[in-house]
N, C-alpha and C positions, 0 to 999 in steps of 0.2 A: 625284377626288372625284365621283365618278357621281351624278347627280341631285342638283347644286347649282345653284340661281337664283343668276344674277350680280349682284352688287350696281351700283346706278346711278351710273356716276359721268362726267365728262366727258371720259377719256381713253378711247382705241382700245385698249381691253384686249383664255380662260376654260377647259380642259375637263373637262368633267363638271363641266354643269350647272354650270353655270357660269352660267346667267343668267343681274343685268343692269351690269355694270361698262358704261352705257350710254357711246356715245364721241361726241367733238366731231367726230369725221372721218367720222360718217355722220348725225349731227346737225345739217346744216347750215340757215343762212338763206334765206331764198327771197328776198332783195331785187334781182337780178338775173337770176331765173334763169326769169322768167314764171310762170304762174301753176301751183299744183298739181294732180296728176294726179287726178281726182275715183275714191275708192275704188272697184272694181267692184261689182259689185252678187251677193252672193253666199249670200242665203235661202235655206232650201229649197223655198221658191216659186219662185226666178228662174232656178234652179241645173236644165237641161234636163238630159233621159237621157241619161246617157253611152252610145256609139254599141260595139257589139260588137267593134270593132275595139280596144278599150277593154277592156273586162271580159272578152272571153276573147283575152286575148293571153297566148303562150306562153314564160313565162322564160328565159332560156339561162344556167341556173346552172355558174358556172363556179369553180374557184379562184379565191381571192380573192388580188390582188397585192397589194404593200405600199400603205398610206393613203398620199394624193396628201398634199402642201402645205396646199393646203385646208384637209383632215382633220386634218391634222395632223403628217404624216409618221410614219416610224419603218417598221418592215419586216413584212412579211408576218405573218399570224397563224400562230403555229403549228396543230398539230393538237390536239384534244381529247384526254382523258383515254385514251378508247378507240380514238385513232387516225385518228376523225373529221375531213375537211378543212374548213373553214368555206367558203362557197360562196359568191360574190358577183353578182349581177344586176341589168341596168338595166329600170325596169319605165316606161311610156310614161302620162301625164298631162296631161291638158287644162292650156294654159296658164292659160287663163281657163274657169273653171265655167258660167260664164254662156254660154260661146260652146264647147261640148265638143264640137264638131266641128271648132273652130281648130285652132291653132296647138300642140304641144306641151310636154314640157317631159320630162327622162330624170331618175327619182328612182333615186339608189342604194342596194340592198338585202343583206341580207348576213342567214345563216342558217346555223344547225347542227340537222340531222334529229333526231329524237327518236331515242332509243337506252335502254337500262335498263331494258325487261320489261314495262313498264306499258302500258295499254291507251291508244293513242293519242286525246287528245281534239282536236287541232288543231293553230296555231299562236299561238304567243304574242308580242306586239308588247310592244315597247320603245321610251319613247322616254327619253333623259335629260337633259332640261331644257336650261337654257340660257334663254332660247333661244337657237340655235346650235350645241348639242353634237352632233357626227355619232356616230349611233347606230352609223354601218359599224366607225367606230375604235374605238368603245366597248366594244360589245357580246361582245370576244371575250378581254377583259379583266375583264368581270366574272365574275367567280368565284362570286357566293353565288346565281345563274341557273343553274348546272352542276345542282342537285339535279331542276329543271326542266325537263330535259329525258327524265325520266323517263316522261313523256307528252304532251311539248310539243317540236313545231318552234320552236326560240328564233329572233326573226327579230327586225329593227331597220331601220333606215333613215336617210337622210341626208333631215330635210324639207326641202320646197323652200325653195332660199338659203341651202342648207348645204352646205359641203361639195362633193362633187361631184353634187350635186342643183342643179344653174343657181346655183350657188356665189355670195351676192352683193359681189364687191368694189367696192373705191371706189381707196384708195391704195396707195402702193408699199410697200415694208418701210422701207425709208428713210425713207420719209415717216411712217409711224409710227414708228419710232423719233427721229425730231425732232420731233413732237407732244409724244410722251412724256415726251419730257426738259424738255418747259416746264410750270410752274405756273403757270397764269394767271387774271386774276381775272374776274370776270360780262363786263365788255365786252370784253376781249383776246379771251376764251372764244368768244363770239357771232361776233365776228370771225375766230377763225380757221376757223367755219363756214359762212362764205361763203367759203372758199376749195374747200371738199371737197365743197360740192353737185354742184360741173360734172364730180369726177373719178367720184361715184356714178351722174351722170345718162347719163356716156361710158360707162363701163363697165357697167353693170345696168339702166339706165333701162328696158328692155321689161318684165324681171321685177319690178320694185318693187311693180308695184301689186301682184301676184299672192304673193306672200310671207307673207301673212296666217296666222291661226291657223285661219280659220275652212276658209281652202284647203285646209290641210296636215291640216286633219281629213276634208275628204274627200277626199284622198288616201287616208288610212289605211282609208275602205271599201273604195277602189279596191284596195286592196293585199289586203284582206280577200279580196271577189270574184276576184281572180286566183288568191290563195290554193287555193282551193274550201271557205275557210269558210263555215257558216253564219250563225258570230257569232262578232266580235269580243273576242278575251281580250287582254287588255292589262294591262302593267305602265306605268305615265307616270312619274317623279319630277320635283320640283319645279315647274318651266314644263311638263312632262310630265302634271300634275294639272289644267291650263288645258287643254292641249288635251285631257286626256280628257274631263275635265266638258263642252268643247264638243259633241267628238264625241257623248258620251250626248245632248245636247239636240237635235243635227239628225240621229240614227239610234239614238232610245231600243229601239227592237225589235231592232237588230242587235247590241247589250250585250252580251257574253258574261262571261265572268267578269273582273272588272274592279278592281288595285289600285291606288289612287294614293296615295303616301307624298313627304312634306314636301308638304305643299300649299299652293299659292297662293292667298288669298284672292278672291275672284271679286266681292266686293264692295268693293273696295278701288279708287279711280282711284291715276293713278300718283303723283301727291304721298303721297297717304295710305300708299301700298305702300311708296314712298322713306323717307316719316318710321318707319314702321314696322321695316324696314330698319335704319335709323338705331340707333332702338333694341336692334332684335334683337343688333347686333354689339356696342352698347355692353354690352348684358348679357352676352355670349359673354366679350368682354375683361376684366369684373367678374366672374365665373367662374372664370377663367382666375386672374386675379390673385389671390384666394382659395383657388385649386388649389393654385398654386405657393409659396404661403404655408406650406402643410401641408411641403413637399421644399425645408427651410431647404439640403440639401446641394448642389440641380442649378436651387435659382430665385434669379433674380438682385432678384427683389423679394421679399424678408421679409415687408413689410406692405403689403396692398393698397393702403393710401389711397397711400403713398409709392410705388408702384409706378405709379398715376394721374401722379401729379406728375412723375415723372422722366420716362414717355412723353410726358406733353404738351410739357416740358422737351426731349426729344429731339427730335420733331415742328419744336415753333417753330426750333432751331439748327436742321434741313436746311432749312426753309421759306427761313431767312437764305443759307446756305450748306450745298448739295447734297453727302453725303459721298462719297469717292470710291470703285473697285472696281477691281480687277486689268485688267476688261475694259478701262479709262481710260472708260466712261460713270459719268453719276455718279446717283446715288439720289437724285430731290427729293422733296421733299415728301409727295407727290401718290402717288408710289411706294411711299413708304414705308408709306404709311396703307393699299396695295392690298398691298403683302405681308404686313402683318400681318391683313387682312382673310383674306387666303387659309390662313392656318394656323389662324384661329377656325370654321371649315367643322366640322373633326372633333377630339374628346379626342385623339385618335392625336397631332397636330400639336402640341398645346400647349409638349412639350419641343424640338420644333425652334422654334417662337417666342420659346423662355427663350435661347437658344442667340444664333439672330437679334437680337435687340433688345441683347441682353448686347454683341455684336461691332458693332452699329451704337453703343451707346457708347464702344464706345474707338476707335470714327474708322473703322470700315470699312461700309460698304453692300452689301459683294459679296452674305449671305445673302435680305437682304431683297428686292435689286434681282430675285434668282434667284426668287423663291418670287414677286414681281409682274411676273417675265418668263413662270412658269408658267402665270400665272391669265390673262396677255391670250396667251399661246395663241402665245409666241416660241419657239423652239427654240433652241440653242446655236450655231447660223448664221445666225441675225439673220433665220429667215423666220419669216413669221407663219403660222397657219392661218384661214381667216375665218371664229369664232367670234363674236367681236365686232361683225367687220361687219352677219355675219347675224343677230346681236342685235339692233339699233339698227334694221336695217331693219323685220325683223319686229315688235318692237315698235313703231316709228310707222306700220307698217301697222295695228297691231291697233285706237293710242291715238287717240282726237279730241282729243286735249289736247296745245295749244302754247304754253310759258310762254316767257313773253320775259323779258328780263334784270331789268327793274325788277320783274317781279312774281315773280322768283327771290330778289330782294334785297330784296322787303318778306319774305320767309318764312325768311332765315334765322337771326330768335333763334330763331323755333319749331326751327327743327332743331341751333342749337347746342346748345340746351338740351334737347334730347332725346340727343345725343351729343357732349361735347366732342372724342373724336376724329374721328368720322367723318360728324357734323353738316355739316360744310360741305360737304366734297367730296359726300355723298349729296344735297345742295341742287342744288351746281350742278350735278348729275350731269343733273337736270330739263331744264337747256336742250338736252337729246342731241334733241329731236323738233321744235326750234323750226323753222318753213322748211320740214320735209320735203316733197320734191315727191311727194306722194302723201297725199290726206286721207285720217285713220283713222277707223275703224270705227264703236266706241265706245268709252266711258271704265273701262267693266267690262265680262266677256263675259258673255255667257249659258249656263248651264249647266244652269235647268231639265230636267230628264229624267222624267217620267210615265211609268210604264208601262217603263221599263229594269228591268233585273234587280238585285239587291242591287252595290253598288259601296262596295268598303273603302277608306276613309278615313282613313289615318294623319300623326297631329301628333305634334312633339315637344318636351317642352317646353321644351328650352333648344336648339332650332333658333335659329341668328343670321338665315338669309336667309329665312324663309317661319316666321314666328313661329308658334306652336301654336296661336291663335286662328283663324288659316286657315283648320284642319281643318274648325274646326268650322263654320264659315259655309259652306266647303265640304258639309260631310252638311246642313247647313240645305236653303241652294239646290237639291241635286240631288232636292230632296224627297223625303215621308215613305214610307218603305218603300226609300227607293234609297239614300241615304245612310247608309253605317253607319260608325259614330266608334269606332274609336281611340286612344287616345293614349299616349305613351310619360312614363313622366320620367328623361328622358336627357339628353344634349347632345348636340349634333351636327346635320347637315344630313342626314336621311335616317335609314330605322329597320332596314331588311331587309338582314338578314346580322349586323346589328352589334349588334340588342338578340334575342335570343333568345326571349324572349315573341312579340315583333311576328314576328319571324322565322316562328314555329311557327304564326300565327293565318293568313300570310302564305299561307305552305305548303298550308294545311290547304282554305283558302278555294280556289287557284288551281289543287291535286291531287286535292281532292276535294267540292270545293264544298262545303265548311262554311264559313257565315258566323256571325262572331264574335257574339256579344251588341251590340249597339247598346250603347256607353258605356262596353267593356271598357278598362282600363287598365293598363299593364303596367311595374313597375320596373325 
């Protein structure tokens, strides 16, 4: 599911966009572990010229092998339509901005040349949310980008602490997989986060601070200039809409044509985004259950409200007793509520959730456990990719917000009561940032942009993880003349490919520079 934000929750879960299933194993406490890393300092005032060794360094595009573990795994990308090989390349990056004569850092990149007749206008950047989601594995898998290469180099990227971009891990596979299998409540929670600081601080400690959004946005100049663009064309989805809004604000003149679809709200701190969240799935699953009400022959719930009762009904029995699976792990709780979360992303999914929930009541967990082995990013050999990791990091790079247990457990009626199913989990999901040895940024980014070029802005309205209100604080913030809205009424997480208006407004904007009417809207 390309350009999905992961939902927040306290297990080491994502790809595509997959955004914030934040986790306990990179969330941890700081009460041993001395004092936190002071963020670096990364303005466009503090942020020195990058030195030429930098901006005119020469790529060594080569075929692309199969995605590492990291990524994700799985095998080589095939060839394009036309026979085209996708091309893969490492491009070299200040580890720290502040100090762009230090230390490095190798981001990976991956590309298919324009092809198709049309007059070449550049290169087109990708990123697909998460945050986490490597763009190297992604990109050659999305399909509805094929039309786009009719005058566009399609290019993507692993940002830094993805992937194989200084990848950030923490723990073993094991060790998330015995994370996973426990439910546990605000103080177990907190506790077993002091156990996982010391395995993030051994493993990734030099890159932590530098994982931020504001970094990985200027990377993407960096990648522009090697490029030999003049300006930045970009598609973001989901956490993909944050960092582009960044990027507009600290390189509003190098904007080029610019989409962001499902957008994350930029005025939003992360309780608000969580409770929001909260929401967005409970209305996806209210949806859903009203959907499936219509196909009395393949929905196992007739009537919504009874459809409510019997999941929350299913829910408390695994909370008691974790149902079992062929693989002998078993499906708790905590699982459960994360594979049903992953099949409310797109309408597509709804009948594999009839299917799923139907067999998790007659005593099996095998569909469910599979579809929340999906979303944290396990493969069917117990490795992980670090989606998640790189989530948890980069968001408590971004956040200054760290809730501690008691002030997780005064807030959740407000979140029961915004979602009886996913209420709790998306509460405690909060203490993913408590401890992190690394202070964050701040509690919203900045996305002002003055003076940037028009930038499309698509919400939708029964998006679960980046609700349609986003959009629109999004065209608020990036201000007047820059932000142009959008919006779909759809379902789903994401609009291009899959609603045909947004699709065509999409196209039209990024092939031929037509921007839509401010306030278009599309059924």
């Amino acid at each position: 599911m390309p350009g999905s934000r992961s939902l927040r929750t306290t297990t080491l879960l994502s790809a595509s966009v997959l955004l914030a299933l934040t986790a306990t194993a990179c969330g941890p406490r700081q009460d041993d572990t001395g004092p936190a890393t002071p963020h670096p300092t990364s303005s466009s005032k503090a942020a020195g010229a990058l030195p030429a060794s930098l901006t005119a360094q020469k790529l060594d595009w080569r075929p692309c092998p199969a995605p590492s573990t990291a990524q994700g795994g799985g095998t080589a990308p095939g060839k394009l339509p036309d026979g085209t090989a996708w091309e893969c390349a490492k491009l070299k990056a200040p580890l720290d901005y502040g100090k762009p004569a230090g230390d490095t850092l190798d981001l990976a990149l991956i590309r298919a040349k324009a092809e198709g007749g049309g007059k070449r206008i550049g290169s087109l950047l990708f990123n697909f949310g998460g945050p986490g989601a490597s763009g190297v594995a992604t990109l050659p898998g999305y399909s509805p980008a094929e039309p786009l290469r009719s005058r566009y180099d399609l290019v993507s990227f692993d940002p830094r602490g993805v992937g194989d971009s200084a990848g950030v891990t923490c723990l073993s596979d094991k060790e998330i997989d015995e994370l996973r299998a426990e439910t546990l409540d605000l103080a177990a929670t907190a506790k077993q986060n002091e156990k996982v600081v010391a395995a993030c601080k051994k493993h990734s400690g030099k890159v932590l601070p530098h994982v931020g959004t504001e970094s990985a946005a200027r990377d993407m100049d960096l990648i522009r200039q090697v490029l030999g663009d003049a300006k930045l064309n970009y598609f973001g989805m989901s956490y993909g809409t944050e960092l582009g809004g960044v990027y507009a604000h600290l390189f509003p003149k190098n904007v080029g044509r610019t989409v962001l679809d499902a957008v994350v709200d930029p005025t939003k701190d992360p309780v608000e985004e969580s409770l929001g969240q909260a929401k967005g799935f409970q209305l996806a699953l209210d949806n859903y259950l009203a959907d499936c009400a219509k196909k009395p022959g393949s929905c196992p719930y007739p009537d919504p409200e009874d459809g409510r009762r019997r999941i929350a009904a299913l829910l408390a029995k695994t909370g008691k007793r974790p149902l079992p699976t062929q693989s002998g792990r078993k499906l708790t709780q905590e699982q459960a509520v994360v594979g049903i979360v992953a099949m409310l992303y797109s309408k597509e999914s709804w009948p594999s959730l009839s299917i799923s929930l139907s067999d998790a009541e007659r005593g099996s967990g095998d569909n469910l456990l599979m579809m929340a082995d999906n979303y944290a990013g396990r493969d069917d050999k117990g490795h992980y990719n670090n989606m998640m990791t790189a989530n948890s990091a980069i968001n408590c790079a971004d956040t200054r917000q760290r809730l501690t247990p008691a002030q997780v457990r005064d807030r959740l009626p407000e979140f029961r009561k915004a979602s009886p199913v996913f209420g709790e989990l998306t509460a405690k999901g909060l203490l993913g940032c408590e401890g992190w040895p690394v202070t964050g940024r701040s509690d919203t980014p900045e996305v002002s942009a003055p003076g940037a070029a028009p930038i499309v802005v698509i919400g939708n309205a029964g998006d679960p993880a980046t609700p349609v209100e986003g959009a629109r604080k999004m065209a608020d913030k990036l201000g007047a003349g820059v932000g142009v809205l959008l919006t779909v009424k759809g379902e789903g997480h994401g609009t291009y490919g899959v609603n045909q208006c947004a699709t065509k407004a999409v196209n039209g904007h990024l092939l031929d520079g037509k921007v839509p009417a401010d306030g278009t809207v599309c059924s």
